[in-house]
KERO-388308 format. One record per residue: x, y, z of N, C-alpha, C, O in turn; residue in one letter; residue number from 1. Coordinates in steps of 0.2 Angstrom, whole numbers, plus 5000, padded with zeros to 4 digits. Atoms other than C-alpha are relative to their C-alpha. Example, Ala and Ser with C-alpha at 12.3 -4.5 7.8 and 13.67 -1.06 7.14 Angstrom:
     nx     ny     nz    cax    cay    caz     cx     cy     cz     ox     oy     oz   code   pos
   5004   4994   5000   5062   4978   5039   5004   5006   5000   5009   5005   5003      a     1
   4996   4994   4999   5068   4995   5036   4996   5005   5003   4999   5011   5004      s     2
END
This chain:
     nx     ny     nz    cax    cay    caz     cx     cy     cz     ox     oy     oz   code   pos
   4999   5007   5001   5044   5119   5021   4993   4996   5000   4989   4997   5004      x     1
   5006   5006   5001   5031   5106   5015   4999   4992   5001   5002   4988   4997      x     2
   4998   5006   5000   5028   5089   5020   4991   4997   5000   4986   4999   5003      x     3
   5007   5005   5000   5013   5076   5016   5001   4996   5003   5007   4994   5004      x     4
   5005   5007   4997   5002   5062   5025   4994   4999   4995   4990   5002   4992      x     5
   5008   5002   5005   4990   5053   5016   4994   4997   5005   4994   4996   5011      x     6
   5006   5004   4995   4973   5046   5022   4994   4996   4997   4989   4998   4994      x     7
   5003   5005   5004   4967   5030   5016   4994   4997   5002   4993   4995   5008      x     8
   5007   5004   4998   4950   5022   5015   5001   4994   4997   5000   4993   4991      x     9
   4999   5009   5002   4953   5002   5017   4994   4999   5000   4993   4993   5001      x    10
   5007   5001   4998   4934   5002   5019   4994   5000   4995   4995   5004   4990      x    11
   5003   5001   5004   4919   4998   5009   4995   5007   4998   4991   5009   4994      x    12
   5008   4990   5003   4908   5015   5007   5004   5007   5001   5010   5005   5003      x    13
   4995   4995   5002   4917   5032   5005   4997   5003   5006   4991   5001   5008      x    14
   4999   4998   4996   4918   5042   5020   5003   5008   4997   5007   5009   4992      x    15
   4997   4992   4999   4922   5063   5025   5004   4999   5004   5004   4993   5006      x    16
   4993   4998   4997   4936   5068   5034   5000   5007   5001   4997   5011   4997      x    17
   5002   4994   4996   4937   5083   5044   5008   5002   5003   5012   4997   5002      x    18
   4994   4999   5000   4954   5090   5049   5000   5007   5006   4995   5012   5005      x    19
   5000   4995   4995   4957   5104   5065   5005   5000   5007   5008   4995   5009      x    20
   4997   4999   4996   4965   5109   5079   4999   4994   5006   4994   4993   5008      x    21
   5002   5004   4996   4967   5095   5092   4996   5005   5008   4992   5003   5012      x    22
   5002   4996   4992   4965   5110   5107   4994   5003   5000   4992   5006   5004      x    23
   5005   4993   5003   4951   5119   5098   4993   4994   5002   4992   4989   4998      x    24
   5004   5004   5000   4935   5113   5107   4992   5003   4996   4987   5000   4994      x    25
   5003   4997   5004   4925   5124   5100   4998   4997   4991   4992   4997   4988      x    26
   5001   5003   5005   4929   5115   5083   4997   4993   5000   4995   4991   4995      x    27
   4999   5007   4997   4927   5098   5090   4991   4998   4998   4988   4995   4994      x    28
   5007   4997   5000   4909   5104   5095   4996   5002   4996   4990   5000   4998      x    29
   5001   5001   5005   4905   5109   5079   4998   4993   4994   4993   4991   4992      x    30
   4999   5008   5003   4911   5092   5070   4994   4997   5002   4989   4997   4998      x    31
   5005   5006   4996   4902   5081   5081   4993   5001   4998   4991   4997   4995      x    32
   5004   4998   5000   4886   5092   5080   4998   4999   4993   4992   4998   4992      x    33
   5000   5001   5009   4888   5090   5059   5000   4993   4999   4996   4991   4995      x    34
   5000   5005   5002   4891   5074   5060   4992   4996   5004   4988   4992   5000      x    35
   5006   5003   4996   4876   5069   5073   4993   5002   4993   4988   4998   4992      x    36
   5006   4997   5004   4864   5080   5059   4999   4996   4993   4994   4995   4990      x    37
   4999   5006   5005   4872   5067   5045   4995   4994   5003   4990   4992   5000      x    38
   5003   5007   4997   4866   5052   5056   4993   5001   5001   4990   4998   4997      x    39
   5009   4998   5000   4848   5058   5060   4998   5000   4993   4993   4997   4992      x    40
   5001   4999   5005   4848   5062   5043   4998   4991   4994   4995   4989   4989      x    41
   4999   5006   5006   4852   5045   5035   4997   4994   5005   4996   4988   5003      x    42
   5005   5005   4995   4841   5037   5052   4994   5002   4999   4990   4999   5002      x    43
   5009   5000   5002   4825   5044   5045   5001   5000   4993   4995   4998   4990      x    44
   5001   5004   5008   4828   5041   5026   4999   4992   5000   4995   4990   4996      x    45
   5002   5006   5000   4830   5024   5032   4992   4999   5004   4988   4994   5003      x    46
   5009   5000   4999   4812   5027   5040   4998   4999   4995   4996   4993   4995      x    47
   5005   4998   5001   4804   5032   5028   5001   4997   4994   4997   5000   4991      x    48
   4996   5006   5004   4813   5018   5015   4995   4994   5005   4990   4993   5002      x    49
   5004   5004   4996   4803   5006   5028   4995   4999   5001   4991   4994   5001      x    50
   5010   4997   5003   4786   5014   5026   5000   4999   4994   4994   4998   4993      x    51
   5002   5001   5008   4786   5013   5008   4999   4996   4998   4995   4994   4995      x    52
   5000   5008   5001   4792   4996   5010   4993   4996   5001   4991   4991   4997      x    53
   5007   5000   4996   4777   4994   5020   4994   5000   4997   4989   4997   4999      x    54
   5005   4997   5001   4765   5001   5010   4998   5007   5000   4994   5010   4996      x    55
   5004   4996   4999   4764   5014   5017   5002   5008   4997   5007   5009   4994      x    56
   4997   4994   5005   4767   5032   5010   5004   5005   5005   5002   5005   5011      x    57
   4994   4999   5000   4783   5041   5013   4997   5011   5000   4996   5014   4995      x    58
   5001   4992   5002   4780   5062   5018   5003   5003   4994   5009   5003   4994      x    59
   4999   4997   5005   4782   5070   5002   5009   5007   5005   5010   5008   5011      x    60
   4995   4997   4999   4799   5081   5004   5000   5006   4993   5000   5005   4987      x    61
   5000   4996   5005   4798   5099   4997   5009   5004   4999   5014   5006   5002      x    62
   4994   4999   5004   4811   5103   4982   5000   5008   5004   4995   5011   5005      x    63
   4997   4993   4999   4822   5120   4987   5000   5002   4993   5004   5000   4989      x    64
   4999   4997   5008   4819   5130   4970   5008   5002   4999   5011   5002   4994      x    65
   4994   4997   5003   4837   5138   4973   5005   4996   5001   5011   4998   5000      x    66
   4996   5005   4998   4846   5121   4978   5004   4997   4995   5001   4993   4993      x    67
   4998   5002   5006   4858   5117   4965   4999   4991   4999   5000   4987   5004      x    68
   4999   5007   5002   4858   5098   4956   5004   4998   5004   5007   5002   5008      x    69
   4994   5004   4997   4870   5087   4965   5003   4996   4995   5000   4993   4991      x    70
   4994   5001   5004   4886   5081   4956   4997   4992   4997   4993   4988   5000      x    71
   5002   5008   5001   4883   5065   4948   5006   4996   5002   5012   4998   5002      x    72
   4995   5006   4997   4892   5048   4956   5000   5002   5008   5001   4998   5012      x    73
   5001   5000   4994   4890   5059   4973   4996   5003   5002   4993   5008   5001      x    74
   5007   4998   4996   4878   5060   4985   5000   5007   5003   4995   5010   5003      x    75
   4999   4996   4997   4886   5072   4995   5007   5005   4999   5012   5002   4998      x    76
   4994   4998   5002   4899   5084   4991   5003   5007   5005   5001   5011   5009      x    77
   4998   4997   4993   4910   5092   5002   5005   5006   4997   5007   5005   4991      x    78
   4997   4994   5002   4920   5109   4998   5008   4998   5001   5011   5001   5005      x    79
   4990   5001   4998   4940   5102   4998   5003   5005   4997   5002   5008   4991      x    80
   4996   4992   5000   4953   5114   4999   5000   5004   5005   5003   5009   5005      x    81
   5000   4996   4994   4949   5121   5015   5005   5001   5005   5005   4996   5009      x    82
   4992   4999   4997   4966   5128   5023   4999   5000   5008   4996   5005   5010      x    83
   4998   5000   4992   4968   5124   5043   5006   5003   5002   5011   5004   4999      x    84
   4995   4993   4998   4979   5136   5052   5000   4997   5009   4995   4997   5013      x    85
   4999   5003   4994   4986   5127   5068   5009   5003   5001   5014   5001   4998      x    86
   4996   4996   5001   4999   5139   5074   5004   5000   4996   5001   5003   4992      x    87
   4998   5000   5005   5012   5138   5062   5001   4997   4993   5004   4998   4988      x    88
   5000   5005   5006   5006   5125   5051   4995   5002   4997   4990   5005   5001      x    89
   5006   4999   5002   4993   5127   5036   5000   4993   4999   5005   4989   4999      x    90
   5001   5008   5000   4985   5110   5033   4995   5002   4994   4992   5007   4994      x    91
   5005   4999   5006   4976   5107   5016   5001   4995   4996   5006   4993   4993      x    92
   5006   5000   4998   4963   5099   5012   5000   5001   5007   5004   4998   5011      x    93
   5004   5003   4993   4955   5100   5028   4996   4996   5001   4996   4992   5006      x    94
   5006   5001   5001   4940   5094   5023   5000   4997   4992   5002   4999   4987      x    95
   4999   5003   5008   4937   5081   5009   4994   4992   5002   4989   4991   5006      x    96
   5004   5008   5001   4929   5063   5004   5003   4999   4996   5006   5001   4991      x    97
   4994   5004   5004   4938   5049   5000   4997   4993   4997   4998   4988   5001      x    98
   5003   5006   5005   4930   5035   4988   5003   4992   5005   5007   4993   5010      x    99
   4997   5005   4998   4934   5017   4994   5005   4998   4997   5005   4999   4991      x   100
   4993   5001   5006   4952   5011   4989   5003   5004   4999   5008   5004   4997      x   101
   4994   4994   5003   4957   5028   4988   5003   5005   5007   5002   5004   5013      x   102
   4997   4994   4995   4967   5041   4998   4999   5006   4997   4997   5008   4991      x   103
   5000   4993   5000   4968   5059   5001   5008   5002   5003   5011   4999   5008      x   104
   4992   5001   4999   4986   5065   5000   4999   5009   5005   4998   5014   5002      x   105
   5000   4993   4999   4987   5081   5013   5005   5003   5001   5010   5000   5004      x   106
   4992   4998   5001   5000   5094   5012   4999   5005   5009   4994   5007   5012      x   107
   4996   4995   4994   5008   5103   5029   5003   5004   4998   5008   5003   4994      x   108
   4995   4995   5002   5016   5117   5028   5002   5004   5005   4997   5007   5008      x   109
   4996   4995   4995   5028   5127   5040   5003   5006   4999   5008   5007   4996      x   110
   4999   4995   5002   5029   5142   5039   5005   5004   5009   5002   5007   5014      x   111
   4995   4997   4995   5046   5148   5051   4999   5006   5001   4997   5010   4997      x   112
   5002   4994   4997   5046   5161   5063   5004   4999   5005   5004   4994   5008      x   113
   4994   5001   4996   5060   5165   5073   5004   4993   5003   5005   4988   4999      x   114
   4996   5006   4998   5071   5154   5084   4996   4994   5004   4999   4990   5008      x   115
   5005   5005   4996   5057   5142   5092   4998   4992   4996   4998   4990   4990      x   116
   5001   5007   5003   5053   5123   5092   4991   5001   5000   4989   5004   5004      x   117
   5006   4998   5000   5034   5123   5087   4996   4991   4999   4996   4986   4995      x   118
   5004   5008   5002   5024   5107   5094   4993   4999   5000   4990   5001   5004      x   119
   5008   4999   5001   5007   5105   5088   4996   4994   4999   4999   4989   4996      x   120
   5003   5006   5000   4994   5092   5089   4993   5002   4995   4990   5007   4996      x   121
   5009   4997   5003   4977   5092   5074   4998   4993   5002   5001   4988   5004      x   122
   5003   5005   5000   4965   5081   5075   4996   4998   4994   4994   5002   4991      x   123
   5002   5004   5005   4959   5069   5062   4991   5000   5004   4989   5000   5010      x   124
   5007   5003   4998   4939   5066   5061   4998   4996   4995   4998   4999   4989      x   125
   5005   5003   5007   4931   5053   5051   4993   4999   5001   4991   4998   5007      x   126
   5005   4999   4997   4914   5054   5049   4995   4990   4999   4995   4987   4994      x   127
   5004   5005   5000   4903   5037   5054   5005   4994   5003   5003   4988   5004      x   128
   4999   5004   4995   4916   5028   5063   5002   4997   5006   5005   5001   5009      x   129
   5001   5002   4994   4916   5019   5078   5002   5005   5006   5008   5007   5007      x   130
   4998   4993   4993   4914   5031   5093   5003   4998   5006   5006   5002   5010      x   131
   4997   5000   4995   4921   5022   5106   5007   4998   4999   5009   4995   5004      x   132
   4994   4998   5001   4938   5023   5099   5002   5006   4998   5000   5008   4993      x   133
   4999   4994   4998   4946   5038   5102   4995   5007   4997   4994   5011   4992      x   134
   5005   4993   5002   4933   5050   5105   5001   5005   5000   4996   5008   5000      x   135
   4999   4992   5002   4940   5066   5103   5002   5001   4995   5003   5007   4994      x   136
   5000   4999   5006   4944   5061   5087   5009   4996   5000   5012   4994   5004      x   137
   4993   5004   5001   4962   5054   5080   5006   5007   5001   5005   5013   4999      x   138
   4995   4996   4996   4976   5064   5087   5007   5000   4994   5009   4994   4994      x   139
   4995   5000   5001   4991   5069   5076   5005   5005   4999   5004   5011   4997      x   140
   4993   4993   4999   5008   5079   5078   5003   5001   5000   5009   4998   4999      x   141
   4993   4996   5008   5017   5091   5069   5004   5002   5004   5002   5004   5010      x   142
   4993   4997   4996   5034   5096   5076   5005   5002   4992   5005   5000   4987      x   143
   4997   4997   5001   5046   5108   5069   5004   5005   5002   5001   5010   5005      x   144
   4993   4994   4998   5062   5119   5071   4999   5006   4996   4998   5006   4990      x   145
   4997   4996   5006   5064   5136   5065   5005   5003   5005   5005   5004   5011      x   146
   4992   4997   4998   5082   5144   5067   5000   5005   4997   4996   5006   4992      x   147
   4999   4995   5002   5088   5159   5062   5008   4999   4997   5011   4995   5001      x   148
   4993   5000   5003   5105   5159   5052   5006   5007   5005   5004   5013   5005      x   149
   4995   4998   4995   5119   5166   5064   5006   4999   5000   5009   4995   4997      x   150
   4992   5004   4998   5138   5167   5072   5000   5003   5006   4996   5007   5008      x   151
   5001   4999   4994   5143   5168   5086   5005   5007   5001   5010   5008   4998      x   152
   4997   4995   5000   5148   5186   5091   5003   5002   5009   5006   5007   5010      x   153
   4998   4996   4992   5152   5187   5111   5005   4995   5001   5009   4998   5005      x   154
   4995   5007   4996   5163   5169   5115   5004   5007   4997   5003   5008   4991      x   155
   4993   4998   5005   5181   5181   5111   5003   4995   5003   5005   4992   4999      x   156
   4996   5006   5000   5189   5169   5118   5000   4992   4997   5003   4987   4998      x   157
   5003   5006   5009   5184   5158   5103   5001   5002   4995   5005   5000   4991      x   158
   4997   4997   5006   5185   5170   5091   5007   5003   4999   5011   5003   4994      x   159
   4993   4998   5002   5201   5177   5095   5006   4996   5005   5010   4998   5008      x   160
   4996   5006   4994   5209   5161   5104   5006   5000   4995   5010   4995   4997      x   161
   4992   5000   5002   5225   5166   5092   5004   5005   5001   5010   5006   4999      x   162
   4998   4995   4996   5227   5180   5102   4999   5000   5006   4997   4995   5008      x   163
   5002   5000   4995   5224   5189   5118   4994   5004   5003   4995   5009   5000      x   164
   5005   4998   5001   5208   5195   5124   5001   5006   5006   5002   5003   5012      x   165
   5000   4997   4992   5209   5209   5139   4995   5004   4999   4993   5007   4994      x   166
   5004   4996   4998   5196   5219   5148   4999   5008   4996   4995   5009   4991      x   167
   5000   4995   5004   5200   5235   5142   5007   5003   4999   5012   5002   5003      x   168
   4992   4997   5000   5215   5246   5135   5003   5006   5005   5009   5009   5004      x   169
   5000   4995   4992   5214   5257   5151   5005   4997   5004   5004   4991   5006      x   170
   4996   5003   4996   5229   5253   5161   4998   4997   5008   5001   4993   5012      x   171
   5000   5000   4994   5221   5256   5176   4995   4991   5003   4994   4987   5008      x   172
   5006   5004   4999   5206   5242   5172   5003   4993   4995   4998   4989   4993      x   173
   4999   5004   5004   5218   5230   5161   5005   4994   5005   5008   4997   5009      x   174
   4995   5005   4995   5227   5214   5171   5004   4999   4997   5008   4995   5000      x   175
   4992   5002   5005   5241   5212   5156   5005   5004   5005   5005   5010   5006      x   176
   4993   4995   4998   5257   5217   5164   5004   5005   4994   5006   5011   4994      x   177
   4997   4997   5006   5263   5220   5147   4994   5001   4993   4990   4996   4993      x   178
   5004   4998   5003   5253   5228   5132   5004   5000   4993   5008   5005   4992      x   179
   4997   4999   5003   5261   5223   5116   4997   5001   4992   4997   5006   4989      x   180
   5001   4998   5005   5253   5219   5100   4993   4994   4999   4993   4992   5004      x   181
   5004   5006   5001   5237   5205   5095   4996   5000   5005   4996   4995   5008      x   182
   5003   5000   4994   5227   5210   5108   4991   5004   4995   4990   5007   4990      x   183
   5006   4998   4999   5208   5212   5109   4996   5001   5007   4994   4997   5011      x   184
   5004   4997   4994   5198   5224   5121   4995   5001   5000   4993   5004   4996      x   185
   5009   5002   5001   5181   5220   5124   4996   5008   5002   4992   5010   4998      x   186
   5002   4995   4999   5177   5237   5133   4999   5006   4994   4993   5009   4993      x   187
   4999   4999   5005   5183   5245   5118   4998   4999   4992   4997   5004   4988      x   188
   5004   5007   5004   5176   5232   5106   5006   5003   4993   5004   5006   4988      x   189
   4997   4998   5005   5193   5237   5097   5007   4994   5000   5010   4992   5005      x   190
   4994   5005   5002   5207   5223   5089   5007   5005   5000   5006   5011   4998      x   191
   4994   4995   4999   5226   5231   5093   5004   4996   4995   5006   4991   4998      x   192
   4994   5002   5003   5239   5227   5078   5005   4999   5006   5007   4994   5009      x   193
   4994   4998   4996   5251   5234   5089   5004   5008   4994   5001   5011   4990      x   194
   4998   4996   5003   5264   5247   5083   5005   4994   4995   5006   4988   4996      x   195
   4997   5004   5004   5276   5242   5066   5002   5005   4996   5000   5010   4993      x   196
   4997   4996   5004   5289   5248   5058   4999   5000   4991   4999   4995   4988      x   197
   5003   5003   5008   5284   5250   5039   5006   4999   4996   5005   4994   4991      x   198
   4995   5003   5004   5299   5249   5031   5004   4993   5002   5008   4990   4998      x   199
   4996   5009   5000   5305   5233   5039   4994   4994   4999   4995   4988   4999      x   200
   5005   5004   5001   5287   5226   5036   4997   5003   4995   4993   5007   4995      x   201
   5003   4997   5007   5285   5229   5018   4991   4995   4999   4986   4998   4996      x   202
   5005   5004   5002   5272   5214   5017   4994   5001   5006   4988   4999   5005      x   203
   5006   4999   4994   5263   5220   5034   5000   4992   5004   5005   4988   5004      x   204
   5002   5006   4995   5253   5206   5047   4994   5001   4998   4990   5005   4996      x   205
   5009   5003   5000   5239   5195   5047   5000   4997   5006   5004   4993   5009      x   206
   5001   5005   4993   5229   5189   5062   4992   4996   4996   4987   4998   4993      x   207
   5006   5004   5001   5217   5175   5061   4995   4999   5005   4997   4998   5011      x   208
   5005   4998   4995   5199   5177   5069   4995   4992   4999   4993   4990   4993      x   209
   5004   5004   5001   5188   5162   5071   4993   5001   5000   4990   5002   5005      x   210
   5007   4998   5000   5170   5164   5065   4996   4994   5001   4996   4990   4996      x   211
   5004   5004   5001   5159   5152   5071   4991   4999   5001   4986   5002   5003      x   212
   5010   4998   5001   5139   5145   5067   4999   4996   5005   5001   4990   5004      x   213
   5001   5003   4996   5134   5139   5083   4993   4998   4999   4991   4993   5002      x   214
   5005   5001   5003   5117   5137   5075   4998   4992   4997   5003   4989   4996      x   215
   5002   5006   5004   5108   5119   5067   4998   5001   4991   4995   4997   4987      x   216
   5002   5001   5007   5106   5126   5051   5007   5007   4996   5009   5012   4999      x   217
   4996   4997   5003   5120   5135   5038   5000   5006   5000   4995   5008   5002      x   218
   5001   4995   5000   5125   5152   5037   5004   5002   4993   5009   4998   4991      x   219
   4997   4993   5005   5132   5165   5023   5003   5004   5004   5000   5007   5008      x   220
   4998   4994   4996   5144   5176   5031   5004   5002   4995   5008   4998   4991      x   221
   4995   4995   5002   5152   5193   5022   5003   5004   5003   5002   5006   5009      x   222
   4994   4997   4994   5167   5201   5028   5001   5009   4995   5001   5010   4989      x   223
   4994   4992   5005   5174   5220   5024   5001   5002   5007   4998   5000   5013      x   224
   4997   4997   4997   5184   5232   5032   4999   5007   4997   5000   5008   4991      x   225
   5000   4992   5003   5180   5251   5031   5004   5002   5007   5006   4999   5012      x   226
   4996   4995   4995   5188   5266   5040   4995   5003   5003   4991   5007   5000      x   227
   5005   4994   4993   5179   5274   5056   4999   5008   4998   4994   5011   4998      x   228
   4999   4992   5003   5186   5291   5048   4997   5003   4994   4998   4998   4989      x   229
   5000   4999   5006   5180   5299   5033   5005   5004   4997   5006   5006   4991      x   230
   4994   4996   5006   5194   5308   5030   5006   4996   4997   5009   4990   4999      x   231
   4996   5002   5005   5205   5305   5017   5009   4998   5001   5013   4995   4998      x   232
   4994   4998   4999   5221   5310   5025   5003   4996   5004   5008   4994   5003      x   233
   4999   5006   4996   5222   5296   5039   5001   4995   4997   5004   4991   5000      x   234
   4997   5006   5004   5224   5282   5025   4997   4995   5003   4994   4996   5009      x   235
   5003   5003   4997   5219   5266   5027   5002   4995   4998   5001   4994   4992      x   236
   4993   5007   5000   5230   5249   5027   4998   4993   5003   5002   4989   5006      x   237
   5005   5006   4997   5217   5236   5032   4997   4997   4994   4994   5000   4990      x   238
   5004   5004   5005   5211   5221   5021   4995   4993   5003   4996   4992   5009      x   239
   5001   5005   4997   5201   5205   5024   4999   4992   4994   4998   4992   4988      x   240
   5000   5004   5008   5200   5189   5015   5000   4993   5005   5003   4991   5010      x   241
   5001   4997   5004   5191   5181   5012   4993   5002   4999   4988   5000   5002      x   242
   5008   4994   5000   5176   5194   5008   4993   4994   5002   4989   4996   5005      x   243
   5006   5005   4997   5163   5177   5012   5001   4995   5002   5007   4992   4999      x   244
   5002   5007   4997   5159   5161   5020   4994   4996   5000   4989   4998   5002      x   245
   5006   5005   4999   5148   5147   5020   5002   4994   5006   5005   4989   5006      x   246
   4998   5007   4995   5149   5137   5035   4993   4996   5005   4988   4997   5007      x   247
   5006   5004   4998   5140   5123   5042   4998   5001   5007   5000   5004   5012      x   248
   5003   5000   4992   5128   5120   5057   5006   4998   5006   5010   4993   5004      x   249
   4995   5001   4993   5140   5119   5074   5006   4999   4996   5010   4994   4997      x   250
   4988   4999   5004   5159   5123   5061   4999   5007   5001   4995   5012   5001      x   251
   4998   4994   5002   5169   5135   5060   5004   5002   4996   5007   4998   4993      x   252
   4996   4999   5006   5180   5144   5047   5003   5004   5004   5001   5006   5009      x   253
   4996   4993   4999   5194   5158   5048   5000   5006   4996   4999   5005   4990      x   254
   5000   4995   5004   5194   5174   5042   5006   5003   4999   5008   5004   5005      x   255
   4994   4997   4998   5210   5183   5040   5002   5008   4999   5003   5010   4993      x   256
   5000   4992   4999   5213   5202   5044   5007   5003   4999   5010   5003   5004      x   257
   4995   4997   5001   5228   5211   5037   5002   5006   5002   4998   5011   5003      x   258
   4999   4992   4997   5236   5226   5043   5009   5002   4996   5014   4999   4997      x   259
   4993   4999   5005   5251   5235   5030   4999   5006   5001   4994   5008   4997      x   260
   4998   4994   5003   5255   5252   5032   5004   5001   4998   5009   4998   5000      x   261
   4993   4997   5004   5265   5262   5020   5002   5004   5000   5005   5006   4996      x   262
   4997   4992   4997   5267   5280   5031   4999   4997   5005   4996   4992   5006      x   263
   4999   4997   4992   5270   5284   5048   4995   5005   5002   4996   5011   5001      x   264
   5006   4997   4996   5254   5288   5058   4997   4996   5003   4992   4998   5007      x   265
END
């Protein structure tokens, strides 16, 4: 998932911008330290801009033979594209300069990881701003969900709320008086037709199971019916319909399970 903020310069001279963890003091520390080297830097060019003015001569400054040109139209050029990594977010640019009038459009990106809420604070830096508003730098915070796509498999008394749900098919450990047919035992984790004469149920029975997504985000559910047995000889008179579903955040659908035999076993 992707979401932009922009970052606008209403102001007269072009400025950098700096981009990091709010918690990360180590980065902070950094910053500040880059930016303080900016300032000295551009408080003794103005020296030495004053001495010239003056008269007076200005220390020669020795050219770096392997220093490349600087870009024309900027003074200073900053390496943007640099990706921040603040637990599950990447952030990019990090690191940029933005002309007067103009903005920098930056992307966020979430990158989901299991079922957790992820709240994260980075910090804005601009550089040459006023220091006694917010000195730790400008504070802002990413929030996001990730979910996992699910249904709900343990409420039976939800899903098989068109039947009846017992302990187990153990007489000794079941509190049903009577044991007849649409029953579901948890111990067992087995659904009971019942018994059925097949020749007076040519069309068979169907029971309806409620599958629900207790979830905030959609699910895909596919259905089948296989036999426990691989033998051939045991037959097999079970269908379901319908083989999928799409159901929304907190609904539910039905599935429905038929059962038709056509021998006596």
């Amino acid at each position: 998932m992707k979401r932009t903020f922009e970052i606008k310069n209403d102001g007269q001279f072009e400025f950098k911008y700096a981009i990091f963890d709010f918690n990360n003091e180590e980065e902070k520390t950094k910053v500040k330290e880059e930016r303080q080297r900016e300032l000295e830097g551009r408080l003794a060019e103005k020296a030495d801009e004053k001495e010239e003015a003056k008269g007076g001569k200005a220390p020669a400054k020795k050219a770096d033979p392997k220093a490349k040109p600087p870009a024309k139209g900027k003074a200073d050029v900053v390496p943007d594209g640099q990706v921040c990594q603040v637990s599950q977010y990447s952030i990019t640019p990090a690191i940029g300069s933005i002309a007067p009038d103009s903005s920098a459009v930056v992307t966020v990106t979430f990158n989901a990881k299991g079922a957790k809420f992820y709240d994260s604070t980075i910090c804005i830096d601009i550089a040459n701003r006023d220091p006694s508003v917010q000195t730790e730098g400008i504070p802002f915070q990413l929030c996001a969900e990730s979910s996992i796509p699910g249904i709900s498999s343990l409420d039976y008394d939800q899903i098989f709320e068109e039947q009846t749900v017992i302990p187990s098919l153990d007489p000794s450990l079941n509190t049903q008086t009577v044991i007849s047919s649409s029953l579901y035992s948890m111990q067992e984790n087995v659904f009971w037709f019942g018994t059925m004469v097949a020749s007076k149920n040519p069309e068979g029975t169907r029971e309806r199971f409620k599958i629900i997504n207790p979830n905030k985000i959609p699910c895909t559910v596919k259905f089948a019916v296989k036999p426990r047995s691989t033998s051939k000889s045991e037959g097999f008179c079970f269908d379901v319909q319908p083989e999928g579903l799409t159901i929304d955040p907190h609904k539910h659908k039905y599935v429905s399970v038929g059962f038709n035999p056509s021998a006596m076993m």
